[in-house]
TORSETOR-639606 format. One record per residue (C-alpha): residue number from 1; residue in one letter; x, y, z. Coordinates in Angstrom, 1 decimal, padded with zeros to 4 digits. Layout:
<vexbas>
<vexba nr="NUM" rest="a" u="X" v="Y" w="Z"/>
...
</vexbas>
This chain:
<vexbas>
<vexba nr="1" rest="x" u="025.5" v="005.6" w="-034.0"/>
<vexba nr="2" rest="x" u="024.7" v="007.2" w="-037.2"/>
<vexba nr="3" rest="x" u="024.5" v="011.3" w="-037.7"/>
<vexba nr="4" rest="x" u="021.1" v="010.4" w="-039.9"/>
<vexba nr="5" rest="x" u="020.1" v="007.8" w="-037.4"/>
<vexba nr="6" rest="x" u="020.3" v="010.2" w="-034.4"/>
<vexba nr="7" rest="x" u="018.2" v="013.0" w="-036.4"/>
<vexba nr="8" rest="x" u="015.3" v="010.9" w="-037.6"/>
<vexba nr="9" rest="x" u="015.2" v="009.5" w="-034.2"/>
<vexba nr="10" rest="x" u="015.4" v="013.2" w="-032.7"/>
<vexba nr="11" rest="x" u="012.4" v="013.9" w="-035.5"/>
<vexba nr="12" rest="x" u="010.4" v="011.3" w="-034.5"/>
<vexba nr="13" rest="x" u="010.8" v="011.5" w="-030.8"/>
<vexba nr="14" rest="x" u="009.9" v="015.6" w="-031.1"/>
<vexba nr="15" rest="x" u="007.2" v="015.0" w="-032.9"/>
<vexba nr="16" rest="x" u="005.7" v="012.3" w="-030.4"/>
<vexba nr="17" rest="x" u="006.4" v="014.9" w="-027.9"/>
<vexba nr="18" rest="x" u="004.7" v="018.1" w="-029.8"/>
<vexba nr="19" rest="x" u="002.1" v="015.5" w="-030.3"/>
<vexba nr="20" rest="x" u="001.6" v="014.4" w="-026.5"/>
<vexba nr="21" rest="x" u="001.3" v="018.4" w="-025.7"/>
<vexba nr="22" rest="x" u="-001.7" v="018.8" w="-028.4"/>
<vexba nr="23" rest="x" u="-003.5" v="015.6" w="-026.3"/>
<vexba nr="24" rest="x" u="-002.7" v="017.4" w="-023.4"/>
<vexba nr="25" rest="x" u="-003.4" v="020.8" w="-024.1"/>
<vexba nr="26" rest="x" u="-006.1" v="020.0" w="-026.4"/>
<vexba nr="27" rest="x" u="-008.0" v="016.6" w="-026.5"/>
<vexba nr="28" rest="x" u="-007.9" v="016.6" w="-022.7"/>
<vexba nr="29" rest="x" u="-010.2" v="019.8" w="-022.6"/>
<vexba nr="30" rest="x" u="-012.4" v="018.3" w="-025.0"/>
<vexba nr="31" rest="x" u="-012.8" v="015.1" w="-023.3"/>
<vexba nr="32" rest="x" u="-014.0" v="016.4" w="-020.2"/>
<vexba nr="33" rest="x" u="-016.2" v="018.7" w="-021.8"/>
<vexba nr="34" rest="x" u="-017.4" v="015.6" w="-023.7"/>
<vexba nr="35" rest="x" u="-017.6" v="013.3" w="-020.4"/>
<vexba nr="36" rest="x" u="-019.4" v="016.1" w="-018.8"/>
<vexba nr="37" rest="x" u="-022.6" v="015.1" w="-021.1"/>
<vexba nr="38" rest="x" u="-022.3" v="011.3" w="-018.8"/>
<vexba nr="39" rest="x" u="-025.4" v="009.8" w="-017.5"/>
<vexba nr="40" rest="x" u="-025.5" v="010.3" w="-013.3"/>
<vexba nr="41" rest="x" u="-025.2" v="006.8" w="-013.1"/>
<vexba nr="42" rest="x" u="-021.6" v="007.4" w="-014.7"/>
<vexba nr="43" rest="x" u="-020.6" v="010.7" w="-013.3"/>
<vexba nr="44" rest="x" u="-018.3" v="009.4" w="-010.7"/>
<vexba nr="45" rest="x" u="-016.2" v="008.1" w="-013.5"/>
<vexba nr="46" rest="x" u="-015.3" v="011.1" w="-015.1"/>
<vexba nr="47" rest="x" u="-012.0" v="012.4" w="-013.1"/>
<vexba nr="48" rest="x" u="-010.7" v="009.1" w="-012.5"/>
<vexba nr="49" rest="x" u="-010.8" v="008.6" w="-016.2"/>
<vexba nr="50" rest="x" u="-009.4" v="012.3" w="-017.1"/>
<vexba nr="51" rest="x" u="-006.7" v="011.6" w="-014.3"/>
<vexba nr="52" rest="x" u="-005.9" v="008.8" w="-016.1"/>
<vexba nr="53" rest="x" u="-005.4" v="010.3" w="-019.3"/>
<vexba nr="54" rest="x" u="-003.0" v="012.7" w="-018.2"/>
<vexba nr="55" rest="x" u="-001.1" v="010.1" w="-016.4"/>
<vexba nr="56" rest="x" u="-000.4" v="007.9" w="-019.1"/>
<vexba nr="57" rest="x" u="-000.2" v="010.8" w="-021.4"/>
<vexba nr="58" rest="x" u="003.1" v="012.2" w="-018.9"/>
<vexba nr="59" rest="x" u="004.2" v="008.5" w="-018.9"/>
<vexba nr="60" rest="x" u="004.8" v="008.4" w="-022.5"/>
<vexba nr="61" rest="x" u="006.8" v="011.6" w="-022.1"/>
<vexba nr="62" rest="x" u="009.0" v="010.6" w="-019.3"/>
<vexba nr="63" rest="x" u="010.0" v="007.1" w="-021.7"/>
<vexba nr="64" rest="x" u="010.7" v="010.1" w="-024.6"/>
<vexba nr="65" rest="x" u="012.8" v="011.8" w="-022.9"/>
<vexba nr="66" rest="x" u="014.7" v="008.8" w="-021.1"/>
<vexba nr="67" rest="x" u="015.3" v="007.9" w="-024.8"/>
<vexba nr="68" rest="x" u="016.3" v="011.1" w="-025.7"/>
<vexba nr="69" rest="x" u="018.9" v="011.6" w="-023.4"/>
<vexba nr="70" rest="x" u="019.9" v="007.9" w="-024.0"/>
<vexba nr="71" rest="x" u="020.3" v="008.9" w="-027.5"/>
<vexba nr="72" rest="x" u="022.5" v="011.8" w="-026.7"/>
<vexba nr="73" rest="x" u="024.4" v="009.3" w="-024.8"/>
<vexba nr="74" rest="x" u="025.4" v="006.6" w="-027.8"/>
<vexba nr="75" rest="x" u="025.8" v="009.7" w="-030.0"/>
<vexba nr="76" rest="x" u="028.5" v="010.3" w="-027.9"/>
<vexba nr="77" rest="x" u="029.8" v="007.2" w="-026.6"/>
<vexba nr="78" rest="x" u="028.7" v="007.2" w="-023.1"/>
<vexba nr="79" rest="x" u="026.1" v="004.9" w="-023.4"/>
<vexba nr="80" rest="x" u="028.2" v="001.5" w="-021.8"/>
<vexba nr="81" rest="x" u="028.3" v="003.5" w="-018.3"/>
<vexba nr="82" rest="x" u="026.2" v="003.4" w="-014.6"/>
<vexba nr="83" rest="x" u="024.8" v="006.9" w="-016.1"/>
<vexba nr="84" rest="x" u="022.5" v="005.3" w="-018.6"/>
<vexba nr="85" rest="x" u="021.1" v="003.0" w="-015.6"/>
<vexba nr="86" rest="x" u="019.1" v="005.9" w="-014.4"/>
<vexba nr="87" rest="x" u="017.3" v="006.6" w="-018.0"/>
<vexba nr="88" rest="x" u="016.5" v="002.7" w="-018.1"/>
<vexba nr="89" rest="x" u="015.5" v="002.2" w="-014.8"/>
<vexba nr="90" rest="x" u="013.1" v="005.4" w="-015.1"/>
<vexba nr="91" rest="x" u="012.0" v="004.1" w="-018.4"/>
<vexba nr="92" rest="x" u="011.2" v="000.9" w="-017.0"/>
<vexba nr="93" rest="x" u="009.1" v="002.4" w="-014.4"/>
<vexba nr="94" rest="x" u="007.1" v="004.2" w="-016.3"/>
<vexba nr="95" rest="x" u="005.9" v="001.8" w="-018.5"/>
<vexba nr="96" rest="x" u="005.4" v="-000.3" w="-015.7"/>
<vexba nr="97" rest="x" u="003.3" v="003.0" w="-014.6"/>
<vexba nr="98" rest="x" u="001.5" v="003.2" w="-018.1"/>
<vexba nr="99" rest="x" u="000.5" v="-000.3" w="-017.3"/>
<vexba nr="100" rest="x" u="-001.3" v="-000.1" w="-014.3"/>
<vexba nr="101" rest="x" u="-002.9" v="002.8" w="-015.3"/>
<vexba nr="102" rest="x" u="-004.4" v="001.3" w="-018.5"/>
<vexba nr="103" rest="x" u="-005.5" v="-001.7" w="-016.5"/>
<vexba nr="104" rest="x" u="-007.0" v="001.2" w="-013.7"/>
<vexba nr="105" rest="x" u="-008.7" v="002.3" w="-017.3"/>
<vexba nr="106" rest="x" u="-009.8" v="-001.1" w="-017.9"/>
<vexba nr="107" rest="x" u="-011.7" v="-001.1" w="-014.3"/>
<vexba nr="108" rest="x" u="-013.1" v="002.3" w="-014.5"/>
<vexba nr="109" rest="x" u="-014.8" v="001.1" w="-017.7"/>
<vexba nr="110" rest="x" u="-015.5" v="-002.6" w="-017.0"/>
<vexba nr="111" rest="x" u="-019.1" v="-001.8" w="-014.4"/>
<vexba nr="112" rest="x" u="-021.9" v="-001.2" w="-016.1"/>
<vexba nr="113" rest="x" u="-023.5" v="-001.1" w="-019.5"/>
<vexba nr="114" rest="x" u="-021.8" v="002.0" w="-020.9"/>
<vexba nr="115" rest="x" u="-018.9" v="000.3" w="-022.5"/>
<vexba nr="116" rest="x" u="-019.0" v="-003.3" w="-024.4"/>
<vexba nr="117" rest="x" u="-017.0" v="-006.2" w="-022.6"/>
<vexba nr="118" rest="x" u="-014.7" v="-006.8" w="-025.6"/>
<vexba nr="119" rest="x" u="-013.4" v="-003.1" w="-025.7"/>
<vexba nr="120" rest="x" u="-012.7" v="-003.5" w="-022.0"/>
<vexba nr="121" rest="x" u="-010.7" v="-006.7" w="-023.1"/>
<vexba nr="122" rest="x" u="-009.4" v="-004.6" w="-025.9"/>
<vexba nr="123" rest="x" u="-008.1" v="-002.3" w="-022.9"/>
<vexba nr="124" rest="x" u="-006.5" v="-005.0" w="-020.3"/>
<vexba nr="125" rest="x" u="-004.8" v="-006.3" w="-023.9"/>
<vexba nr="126" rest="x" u="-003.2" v="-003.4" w="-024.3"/>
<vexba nr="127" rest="x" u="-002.0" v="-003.2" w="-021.1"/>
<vexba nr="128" rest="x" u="-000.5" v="-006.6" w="-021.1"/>
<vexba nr="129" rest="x" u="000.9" v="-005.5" w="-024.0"/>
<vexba nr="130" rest="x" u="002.5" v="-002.4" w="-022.2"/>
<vexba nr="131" rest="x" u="003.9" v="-004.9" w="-019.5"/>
<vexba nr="132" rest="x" u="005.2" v="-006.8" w="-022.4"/>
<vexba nr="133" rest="x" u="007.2" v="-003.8" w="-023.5"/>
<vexba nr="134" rest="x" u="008.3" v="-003.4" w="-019.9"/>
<vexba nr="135" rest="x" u="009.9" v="-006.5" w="-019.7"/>
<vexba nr="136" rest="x" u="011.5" v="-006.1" w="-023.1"/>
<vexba nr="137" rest="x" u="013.3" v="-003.1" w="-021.7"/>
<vexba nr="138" rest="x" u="014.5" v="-004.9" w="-018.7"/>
<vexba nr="139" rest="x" u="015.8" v="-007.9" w="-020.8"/>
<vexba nr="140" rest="x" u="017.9" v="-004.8" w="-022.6"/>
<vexba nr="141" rest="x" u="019.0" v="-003.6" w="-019.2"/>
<vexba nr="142" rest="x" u="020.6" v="-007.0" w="-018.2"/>
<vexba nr="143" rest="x" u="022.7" v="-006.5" w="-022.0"/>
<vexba nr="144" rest="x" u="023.7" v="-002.9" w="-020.9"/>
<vexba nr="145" rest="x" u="025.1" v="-004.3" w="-017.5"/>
<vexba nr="146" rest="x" u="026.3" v="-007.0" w="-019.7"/>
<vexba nr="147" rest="x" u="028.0" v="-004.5" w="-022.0"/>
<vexba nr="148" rest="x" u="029.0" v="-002.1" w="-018.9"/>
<vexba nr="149" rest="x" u="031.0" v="-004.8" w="-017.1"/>
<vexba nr="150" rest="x" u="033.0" v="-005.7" w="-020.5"/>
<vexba nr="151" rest="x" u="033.6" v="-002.1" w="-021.0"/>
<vexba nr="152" rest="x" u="034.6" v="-001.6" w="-017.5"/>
<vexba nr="153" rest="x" u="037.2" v="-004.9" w="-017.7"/>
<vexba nr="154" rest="x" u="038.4" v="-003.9" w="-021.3"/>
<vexba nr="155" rest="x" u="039.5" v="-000.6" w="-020.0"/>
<vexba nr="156" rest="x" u="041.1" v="-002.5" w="-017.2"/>
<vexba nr="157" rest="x" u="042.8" v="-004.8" w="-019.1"/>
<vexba nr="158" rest="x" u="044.2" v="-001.8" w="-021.5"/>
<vexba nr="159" rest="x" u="045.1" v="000.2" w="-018.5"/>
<vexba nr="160" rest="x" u="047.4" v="-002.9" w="-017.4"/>
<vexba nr="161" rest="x" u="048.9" v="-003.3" w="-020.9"/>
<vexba nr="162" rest="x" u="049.8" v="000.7" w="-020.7"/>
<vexba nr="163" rest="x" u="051.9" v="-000.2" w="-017.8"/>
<vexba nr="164" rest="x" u="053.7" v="-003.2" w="-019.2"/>
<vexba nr="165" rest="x" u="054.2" v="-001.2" w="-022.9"/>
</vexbas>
C-alpha cells in the first residue's frame, strides 16, 4: 500500500473521528436541550432517541478504528493473517449494530404525528442501506480468508522448496 495512500486515508479517518467527538461532545448536548422543548405526548421519546444517538455515533468509531488498525496492518504487510479477522469481524458487528439501531430510530419516530411517514421511510432506507454495507464487508471477509489460505499454502509450499534447494 502506498505511503500517500496510507496518509490521506489516516487524514480522512482522523478527521471523521475529531468529527464524531464534536457530535458527541457537542450536538448531543444541544439535542437534548432541543428535545427537552417535546410535547408530553412525546416526552418518553427523548432518551431512547439521545441513547441512540450516542450508540450509533460510538458505532461509527469502532468501524474507524477497525480500519485504522487494518490500515496499519497492509502498511505493513500483515494484513493476509488470522489477526486481521478480529478488526473485520468487529467491523462487521458494528455495522450490523448501527443497523438495528437506526431501524430502533425508525420506531421511536414512526407513532404519532410528530414526524412525516416518508422521513421515517427515509430512516428504515438508511438502515437497509447500513445492512447493505454489512454484507459488503462480509463478502470481503470471505476474500481475506480466501487470500489468508493462499498465503498460508504459498509459504508452505516455499518452505518445502527451502528444503529441496
Amino acid at each position: 500500500m502506498g505511503h500517500v495512500t496510507v496518509l490521506a486515508l489516516r487524514a480522512v479517518i482522523a478527521a471523521l473521528l475529531a468529527g464524531s467527538l464534536a457530535v458527541q461532545t457537542v450536538m448531543v448536548p444541544l439535542l437534548a436541550s432541543d428535545l427537552d422543548g417535546l410535547d408530553e405526548q412525546y416526552a418518553y421519546v427523548r432518551t431512547p432517541l439521545l441513547a441512540v444517538v450516542v450508540l450509533i455515533v460510538l458505532a461509527a468509531q469502532t468501524v474507524l478504528i477497525c480500519v485504522w488498525r487494518l490500515v496499519t496492518m497492509a502498511r505493513r504487510g500483515t494484513v493476509f493473517s488470522y489477526a486481521a479477522f478480529r478488526y473485520v469481524h468487529i467491523v462487521i458487528g458494528a455495522f450490523v449494530a448501527a443497523a438495528l439501531l437506526v431501524f430502533t430510530l425508525g420506531a421511536l419516530l414512526a407513532p404519532g404525528e410528530a414526524v412525516a411517514p416518508g422521513v421515517v421511510l427515509l430512516v428504515g432506507g438508511v438502515g437497509l442501506a447500513i445492512v447493505g454495507i454489512a454484507l459488503v464487508v462480509l463478502v470481503l471477509r470471505m476474500l481475506l480468508a480466501q487470500a489468508v489460505a493462499r498465503e498460508m499454502e504459498a509459504s508452505r509450499m516455499r518452505a518445502e522448496l527451502a528444503e529441496v534447494i
